[in-house]
C-alpha positions in Angstrom: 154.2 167.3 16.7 157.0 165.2 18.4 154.9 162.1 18.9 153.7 162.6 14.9 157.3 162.9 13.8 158.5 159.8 15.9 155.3 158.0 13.9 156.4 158.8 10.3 160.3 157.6 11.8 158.7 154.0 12.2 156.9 154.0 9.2 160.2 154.2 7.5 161.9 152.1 9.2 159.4 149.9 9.6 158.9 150.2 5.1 163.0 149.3 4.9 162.3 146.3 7.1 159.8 144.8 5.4 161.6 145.0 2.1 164.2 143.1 3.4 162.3 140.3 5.2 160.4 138.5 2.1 159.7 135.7 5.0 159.5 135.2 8.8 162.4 134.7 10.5 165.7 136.4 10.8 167.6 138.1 7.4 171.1 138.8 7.8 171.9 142.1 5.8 175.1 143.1 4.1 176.2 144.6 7.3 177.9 141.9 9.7 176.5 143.1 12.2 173.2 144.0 11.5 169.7 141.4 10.9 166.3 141.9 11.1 163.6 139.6 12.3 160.0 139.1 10.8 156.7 137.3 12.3 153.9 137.2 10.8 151.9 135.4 13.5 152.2 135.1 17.4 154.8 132.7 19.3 154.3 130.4 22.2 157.0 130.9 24.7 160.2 129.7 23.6 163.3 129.3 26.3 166.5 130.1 25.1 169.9 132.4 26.0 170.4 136.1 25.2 173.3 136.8 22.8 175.1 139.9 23.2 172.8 142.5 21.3 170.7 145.5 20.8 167.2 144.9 19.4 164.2 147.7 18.3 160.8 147.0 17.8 159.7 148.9 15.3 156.4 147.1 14.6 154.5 144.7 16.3 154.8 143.3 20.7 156.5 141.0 22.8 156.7 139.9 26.2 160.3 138.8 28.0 160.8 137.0 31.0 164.4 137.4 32.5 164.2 135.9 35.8 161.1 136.8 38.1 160.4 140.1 35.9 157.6 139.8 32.9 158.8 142.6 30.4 155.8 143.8 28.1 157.8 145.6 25.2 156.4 147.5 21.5 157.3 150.2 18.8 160.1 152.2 19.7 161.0 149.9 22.8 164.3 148.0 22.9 165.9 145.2 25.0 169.8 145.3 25.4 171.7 142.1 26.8 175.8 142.5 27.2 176.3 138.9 28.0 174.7 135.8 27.7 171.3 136.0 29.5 168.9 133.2 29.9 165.5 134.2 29.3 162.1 133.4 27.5 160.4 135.4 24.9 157.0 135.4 23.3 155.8 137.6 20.0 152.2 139.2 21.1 151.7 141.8 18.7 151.9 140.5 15.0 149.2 139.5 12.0 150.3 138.8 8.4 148.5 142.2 7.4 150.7 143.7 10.3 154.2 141.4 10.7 156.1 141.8 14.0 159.3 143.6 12.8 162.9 144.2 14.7 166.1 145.4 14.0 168.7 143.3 15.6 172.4 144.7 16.1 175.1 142.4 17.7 176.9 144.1 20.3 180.7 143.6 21.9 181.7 144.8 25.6 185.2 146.3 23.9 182.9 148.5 21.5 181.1 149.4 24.0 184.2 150.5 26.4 186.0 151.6 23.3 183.2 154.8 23.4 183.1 155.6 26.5 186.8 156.1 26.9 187.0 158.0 23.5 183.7 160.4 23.9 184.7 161.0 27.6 181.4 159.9 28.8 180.7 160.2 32.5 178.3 157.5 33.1 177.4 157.9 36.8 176.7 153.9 37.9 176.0 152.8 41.4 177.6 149.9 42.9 174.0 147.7 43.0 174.5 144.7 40.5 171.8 144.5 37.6 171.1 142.1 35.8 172.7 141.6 32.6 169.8 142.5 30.1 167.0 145.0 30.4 164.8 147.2 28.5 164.4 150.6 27.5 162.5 153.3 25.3 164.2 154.9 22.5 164.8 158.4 22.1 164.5 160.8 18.5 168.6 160.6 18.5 169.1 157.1 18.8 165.9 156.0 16.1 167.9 158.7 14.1 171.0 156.9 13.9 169.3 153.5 13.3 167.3 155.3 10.1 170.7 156.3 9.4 172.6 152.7 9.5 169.2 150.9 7.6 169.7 153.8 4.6 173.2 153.2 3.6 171.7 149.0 2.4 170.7 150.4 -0.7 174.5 151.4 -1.0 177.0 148.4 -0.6 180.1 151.2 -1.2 178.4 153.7 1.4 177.4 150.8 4.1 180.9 148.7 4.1 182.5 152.3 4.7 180.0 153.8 7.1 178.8 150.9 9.0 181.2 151.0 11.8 180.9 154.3 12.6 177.4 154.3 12.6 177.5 151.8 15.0 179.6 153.8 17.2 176.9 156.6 17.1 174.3 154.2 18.0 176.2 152.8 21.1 177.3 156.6 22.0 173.4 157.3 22.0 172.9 154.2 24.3 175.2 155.3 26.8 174.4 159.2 26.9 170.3 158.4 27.4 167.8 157.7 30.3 169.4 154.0 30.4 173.3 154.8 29.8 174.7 153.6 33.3 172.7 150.1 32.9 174.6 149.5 29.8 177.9 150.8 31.0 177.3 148.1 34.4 176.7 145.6 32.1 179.8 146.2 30.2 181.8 146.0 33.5 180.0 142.8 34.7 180.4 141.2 31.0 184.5 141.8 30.7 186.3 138.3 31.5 188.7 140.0 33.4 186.0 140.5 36.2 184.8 138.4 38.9 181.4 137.5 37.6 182.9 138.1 34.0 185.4 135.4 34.0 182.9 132.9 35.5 180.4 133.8 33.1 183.1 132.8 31.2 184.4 129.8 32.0 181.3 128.4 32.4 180.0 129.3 28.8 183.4 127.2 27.9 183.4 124.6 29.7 179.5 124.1 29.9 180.2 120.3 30.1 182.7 119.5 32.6 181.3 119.2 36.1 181.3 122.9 38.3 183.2 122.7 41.2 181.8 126.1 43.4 185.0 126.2 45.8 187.6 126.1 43.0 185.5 127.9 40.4 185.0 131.0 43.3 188.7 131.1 44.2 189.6 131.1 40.1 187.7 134.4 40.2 188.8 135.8 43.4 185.8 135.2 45.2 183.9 133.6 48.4 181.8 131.2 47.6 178.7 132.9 49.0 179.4 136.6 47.3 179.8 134.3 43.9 176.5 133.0 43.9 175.0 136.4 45.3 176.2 138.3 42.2 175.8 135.9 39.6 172.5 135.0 40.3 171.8 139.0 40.2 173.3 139.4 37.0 172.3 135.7 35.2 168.8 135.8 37.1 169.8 132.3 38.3 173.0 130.9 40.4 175.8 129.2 38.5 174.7 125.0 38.5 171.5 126.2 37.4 173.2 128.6 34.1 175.2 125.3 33.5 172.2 123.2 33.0 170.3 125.8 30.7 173.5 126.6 28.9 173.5 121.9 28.9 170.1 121.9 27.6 169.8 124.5 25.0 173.0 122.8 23.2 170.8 119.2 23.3 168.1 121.0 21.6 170.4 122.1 18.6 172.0 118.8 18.1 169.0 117.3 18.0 167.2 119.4 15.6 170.1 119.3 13.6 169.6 115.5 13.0 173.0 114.9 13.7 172.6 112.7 17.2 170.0 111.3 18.8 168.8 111.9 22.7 171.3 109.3 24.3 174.0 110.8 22.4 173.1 114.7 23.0 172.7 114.2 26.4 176.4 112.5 26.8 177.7 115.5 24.8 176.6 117.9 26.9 177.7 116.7 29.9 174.8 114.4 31.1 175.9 111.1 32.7 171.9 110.1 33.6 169.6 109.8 30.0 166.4 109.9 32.9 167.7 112.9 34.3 168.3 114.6 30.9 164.6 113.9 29.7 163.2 115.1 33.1 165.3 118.6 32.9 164.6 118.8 29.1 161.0 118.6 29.7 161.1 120.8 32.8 162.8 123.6 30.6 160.9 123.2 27.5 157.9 121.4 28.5 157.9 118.5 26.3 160.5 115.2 25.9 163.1 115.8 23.9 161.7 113.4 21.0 158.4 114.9 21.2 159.7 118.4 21.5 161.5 117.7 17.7 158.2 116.8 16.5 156.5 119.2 17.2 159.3 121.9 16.4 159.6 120.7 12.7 156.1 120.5 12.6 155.3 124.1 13.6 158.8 125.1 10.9 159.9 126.8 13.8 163.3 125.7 14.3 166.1 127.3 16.3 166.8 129.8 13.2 163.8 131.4 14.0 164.8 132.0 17.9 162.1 134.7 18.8 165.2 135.6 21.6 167.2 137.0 19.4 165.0 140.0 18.3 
C-alpha cells in the first residue's frame, strides 16, 4: 500500500512538472527559488560545478560522478550539494514519450542553519569530512512537502506568501531523515567563516589570480598539509586543481556566449599559456575549445541546459 501510494505521489508531481516544461531544459517558476528541468532524450557526459541545491527526480535516471564515486540515481532519489562541487552528470533514463523530469530548489547554508537552530534539531555528526554533495532517497514526508510547494503555482497570492515557509519544511525534512547529519556537515564545511569554507571561498573569488598554498593555508588558519587533506575530501580534488576547473568552466561560457574568442577567454581566466589552455580545455571536456563550440551549438545544448544542475 505504501509503495502504491508513493507511485500515485510521482504521478502528480511528475503531471505538474510536465505542464510546466513545454521544452527541454530548465523553467524557472514564479517561485525564486524553485525550477524544473526537462529531457526528452539522453545526455553524453557533461563536466561542470554543482551549485548550491536540492534536486528530485521524479521521472526518468541519471548517473553522477563526484570524484572517484559513480552515483546511479531515479524516481524519488535526490542529490544535495551545499557548496560548489565539481562533478559530471549524464541523463540515462529519458524518451520523448517518457521526458526525464526534476525539481530543482536552490539552497543557502544560513537557511539551512537558520532551522536547525530554530526546530532544535540534534543532528548527531561525526568529525569524518564528507564530501560536499551526495545523494539520498526521499521519504513520504519530504515528497509531501515538495507536492505541497509545486501546488501553491496555480496560485501567485498563495505561493509568494507560502513559499518560504514551505521551503523551510522541506529543509527541516532534510535534516530530520536517514541523511540529516550529511547535510548539517556540509552546512558547517560550506560557512566562509570556516577553514575549508573561507578557502572555498576565496578561491571561487579570486579564481584568476595565481594560488599561493603557504599564504592561502595560513589566511584560513591552517597547515598546509591538513588544507589539502580536507579540501580535497570535501571538493573531491585539492585546491590548484578546483582553481583550474573553476578556470575552465568560465572559458566555456564566454565562449559560447560569443563575446571573446579562445586567446581572449583564456587571458581572462587567468591563463598566461594559450597551449596550455587548449591542452586542459580538451583534457576536461574532451574536445578544443573551437571544436567543443561547434559541436555544442550544434547539438542546441548550450550551458542553459547544464544537465548538473538537476
Amino acid at each position: 500500500m505504501k509503495e502504491t501510494k508513493n507511485i500515485k505521489k510521482f504521478d502528480q508531481l511528475c503531471a505538474i512538472v510536465e505542464r510546466a516544461t513545454p521544452q527541454d531544459g530548465m523553467t524557472e517558476t514564479i517561485i525564486p527559488f524553485l525550477s524544473f528541468m526537462r529531457a526528452s532524450q539522453t545526455t553524453s557526459l557533461t563536466q561542470g560545478i554543482l551549485n548550491p541545491s536540492f534536486c528530485l527526480i521524479v521521472q526518468g535516471r541519471k548517473k553522477v560522478h563526484i570524484g572517484k564515486d559513480t552515483i546511479h540515481y531515479g524516481v524519488g532519489d535526490f542529490l544535495v550539494a551545499s557548496t560548489h562541487v565539481p562533478a559530471a552528470g549524464q541523463i540515462i533514463g529519458a524518451s520523448k514519450s517518457a521526458p526525464y523530469y526534476c525539481v530543482r530548489i536552490e539552497l543557502d547554508a544560513k537557511e539551512i542553519a537558520d532551522v536547525v537552530i530554530e526546530a532544535k534539531i540534534d543532528v548527531r555528526s561525526n568529525k569524518e569530512t564528507v564530501s560536499g554533495a551526495f545523494v539520498g532517497k526521499s521519504d513520504p514526508e519530504l515528497q509531501e512537502a515538495i507536492f505541497k510547494l509545486l501546488r501553491v503555482l496555480d496560485k501567485p497570492k498563495d505561493a509568494a506568501f507560502l513559499a518560504g515557509s514551505i521551503k523551510r519544511e522541506i529543509i527541516y525534512r532534510l535534516l530530520v531523515g536517514k541523511d540529516g547529519h550529511l547535510l548539517y556537515q556540509n552546512v558547517l564545511i560550506s560557512n566562509q567563516d570556516s577553514g575549508i569554507g573561507k578557502a572555498i571561498y576565496w578561491i571561487k573569488e579570486h579564481f584568476d589570480q595565481p594560488i599561493k598554498m603557504v599564504q592561502l593555508a595560513k589566511a584560513v588558519n591552517m597547515s598546509v598539509s591538513s588544507l589539502h587533506h580536507k579540501f580535497k575530501a570535501v571538493m573531491t580534488m585539492g585546491p590548484l586543481q578546483y582553481q583550474k576547473q573553476l578556470r575552465l568552466q568560465e572559458a566555456r561560457k564566454l565562449l559560447l556566449a560569443g563575446v571573446v574568442d579562445a586567446s581572449a577567454a583564456a587571458y581572462k581566466v587567468g591563463y598566461e599559456s594559450h597551449s596550455q589552455f587548449t591542452r586542459e580545455y580538451r583534457r576536461l571536456f574532451g574536445a578544443p575549445p573551437m571544436k567543443d563550440m561547434k559541436s555544442l551549438k550544434t547539438l542546441g545544448k548550450g550551458m542553459k541546459v547544464d544537465v548538473l544542475q538537476n
